[in-house]
Steps between C-alpha positions, in 0.01 A plus 500: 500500500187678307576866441139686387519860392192657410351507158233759357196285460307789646670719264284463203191558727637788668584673137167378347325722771738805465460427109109499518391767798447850365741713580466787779508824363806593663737284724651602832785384670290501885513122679788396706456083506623330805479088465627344182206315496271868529754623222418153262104544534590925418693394218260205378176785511692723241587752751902498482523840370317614792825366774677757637717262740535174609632331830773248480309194504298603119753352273261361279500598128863608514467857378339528819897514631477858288276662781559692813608275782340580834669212704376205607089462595562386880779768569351812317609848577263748508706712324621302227131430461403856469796620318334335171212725568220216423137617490374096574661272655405125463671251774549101521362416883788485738706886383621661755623588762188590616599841668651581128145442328352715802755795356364460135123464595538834724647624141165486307606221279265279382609154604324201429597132640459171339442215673724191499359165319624196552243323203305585137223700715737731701693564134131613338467710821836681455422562102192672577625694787749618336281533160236704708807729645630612163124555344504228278229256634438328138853451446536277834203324423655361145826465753340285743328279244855394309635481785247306695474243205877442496500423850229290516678305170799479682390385833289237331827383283694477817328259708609183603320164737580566869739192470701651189598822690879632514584662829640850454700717734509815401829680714523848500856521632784308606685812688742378724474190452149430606223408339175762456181331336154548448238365753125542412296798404780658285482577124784248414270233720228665284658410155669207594110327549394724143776282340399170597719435758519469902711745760712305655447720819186613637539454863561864569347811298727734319869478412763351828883385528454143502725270746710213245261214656145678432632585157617148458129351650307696238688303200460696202507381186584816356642846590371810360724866571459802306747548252690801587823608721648543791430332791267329297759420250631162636606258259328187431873302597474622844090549536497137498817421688336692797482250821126593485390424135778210386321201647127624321358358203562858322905435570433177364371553141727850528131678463510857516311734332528889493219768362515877457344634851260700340330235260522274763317720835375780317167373463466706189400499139756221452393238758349239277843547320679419830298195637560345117869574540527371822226183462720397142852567741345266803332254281623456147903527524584113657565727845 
C-alpha cells in the first residue's frame, strides 16, 4: 500500500505572491469561502486575511481549521451562514441546498459561484474568477501563469504509450459492503487520465455501487481511495479480501494507493502536485 499526504510545493509560490503584492491599506475580515478548492485559490492570491469563515470541506493550509465553521457546502444552513455576518460570499459549484442559497441571496449578500473544472483550463478559469471577485485581477493573472505551467509540466511528465497504461479504479466507498466507484465524467476519472493512467470504469457517468462481477470485469491494476476515515476507512487486509476486488490484478500485486481528498479532486492550486503524486504512485513503485 502507497500512503500520499500532501506536501507544500505550492507553498513557496503562494508566499512568494503574499511576500511580493503590496499590501492593502487596511485588511478586513469580510469573505466567507465555501469549497476547499475556492479557499486554496483565496489563500494562494494573498487574500487569507480577508476569510471570515470557511465550510467544512476548506481544510487546506491547516490554520484554515482556526476559522469559523459554517457546516458542510452541500448541507448549508442559512443561518449558520449568516450568523458569520459575511459581506461576499464565494462558492465551489454544487453548495446548497438550493432553497438555503435562495435564503442568503434574498439577504443582500454578495455571492459569487465558481465553476467546477475537471482539467488545467477550468483551474485558470476558477483563479481568475475568483481573482476578479476579490479585486485583484493582476494577482490571478501571475496565479494562473505558475499554475498553468506546472500543470502543463506535469501532465507532459505523466504520460505514458496507450499500451503501457495501468488501469485505475478509483472507489469512493465500500459502505456496507459494496463497492462505489467512479464511472466517466467525474474529477477522479478526470485525474486518473492527468496522471497517465486509464479508469478502469467508464461505462456509466458519475460515481455507482458496483455488483462483485462488473467490478471484477473492469480488472484494475490499481485502486485509488482517499485517505481519510470512516466509512471510507477500510483497511487494506480486508479492501482486498472483498469477494469483489480479491480476484483483480490490484489484489494481486496488493496495489492500493490512498491521497488526501482535497489534493486529489480539488482541482486547485495543487493539481500538478497531485497528478505527479499519483502518476509516481501508479507508475514508479513496482505496483
Amino acid at each position: 500500500m502507497i500512503r500520499l499526504r500532501s506536501t507544500r510545493a505550492i507553498a513557496a509560490l503562494m508566499a512568494g505572491l503574499v511576500a511580493t503584492a503590496p499590501a492593502l491599506a487596511e485588511t478586513k475580515a469580510d469573505i466567507l469561502s465555501i469549497g476547499g478548492a475556492v479557499t486554496e485559490i483565496i489563500v494562494a492570491l494573498g487574500q487569507q486575511d480577508r476569510l471570515k469563515a470557511r465550510d467544512t470541506t476548506s481544510s487546506y493550509p491547516p490554520e484554515i481549521a482556526e476559522l469559523p465553521d459554517v457546516g458542510y457546502m452541500r448541507a448549508l444552513s442559512p443561518e449558520g451562514v449568516l450568523s458569520v455576518d459575511p459581506a461576499l460570499i464565494i462558492t465551489g459549484e454544487g453548495a446548497g441546498p438550493p432553497e438555503a442559497l435562495d435564503v442568503i441571496r434574498a439577504a443582500d449578500v454578495e455571492l459569487v459561484e465558481v465553476p467546477d473544472a475537471r482539467d488545467a483550463d477550468g483551474i485558470l478559469r476558477k483563479i481568475e474568477i475568483i481573482g476578479a471577485a476579490l479585486g485583484v485581477p493582476d494577482r490571478a493573472e501571475a496565479l494562473g501563469g505558475e499554475v498553468g505551467a506546472a500543470l502543463a509540466d506535469a501532465t507532459r511528465s505523466a504520460k505514458r504509450p496507450e499500451a503501457g497504461k495501468k488501469r485505475v479504479l478509483f472507489i469512493l466507498s465500500t459502505q456496507g459492503g459494496r463497492v462505489t466507484a467512479s464511472g466517466a465524467g467525474t474529477e477522479a476519472d478526470a485525474i486518473i487520465r492527468m496522471a497517465g493512467g486509464l479508469n478502469a470504469v467508464t461505462d456509466f457517468e458519475g460515481y455507482r455501487q458496483m455488483t462483485d462481477e462488473a467490478v471484477g470485469g473492469a480488472a484494475p491494476d490499481v485502486i485509488l481511495m482517499m485517505d481519510r476515515g470512516g466509512d471510507h476507512g477500510i483497511s487494506d487486509e480486508d479492501l482486498l479480501a472483498m469477494p469483489a476486488i480479491s480476484l483483480t490484478p490490484a489484489a494481486r500485486t496488493r496495489s492500493v494507493i490512498r491521497m488526501d481528498g482535497l489534493l486529489l479532486l480539488g482541482f486547485g492550486p495543487r493539481t500538478a502536485e497531485a497528478v505527479t503524486q499519483l502518476s509516481r504512485a501508479v507508475y514508479d513503485s513496482g505496483s
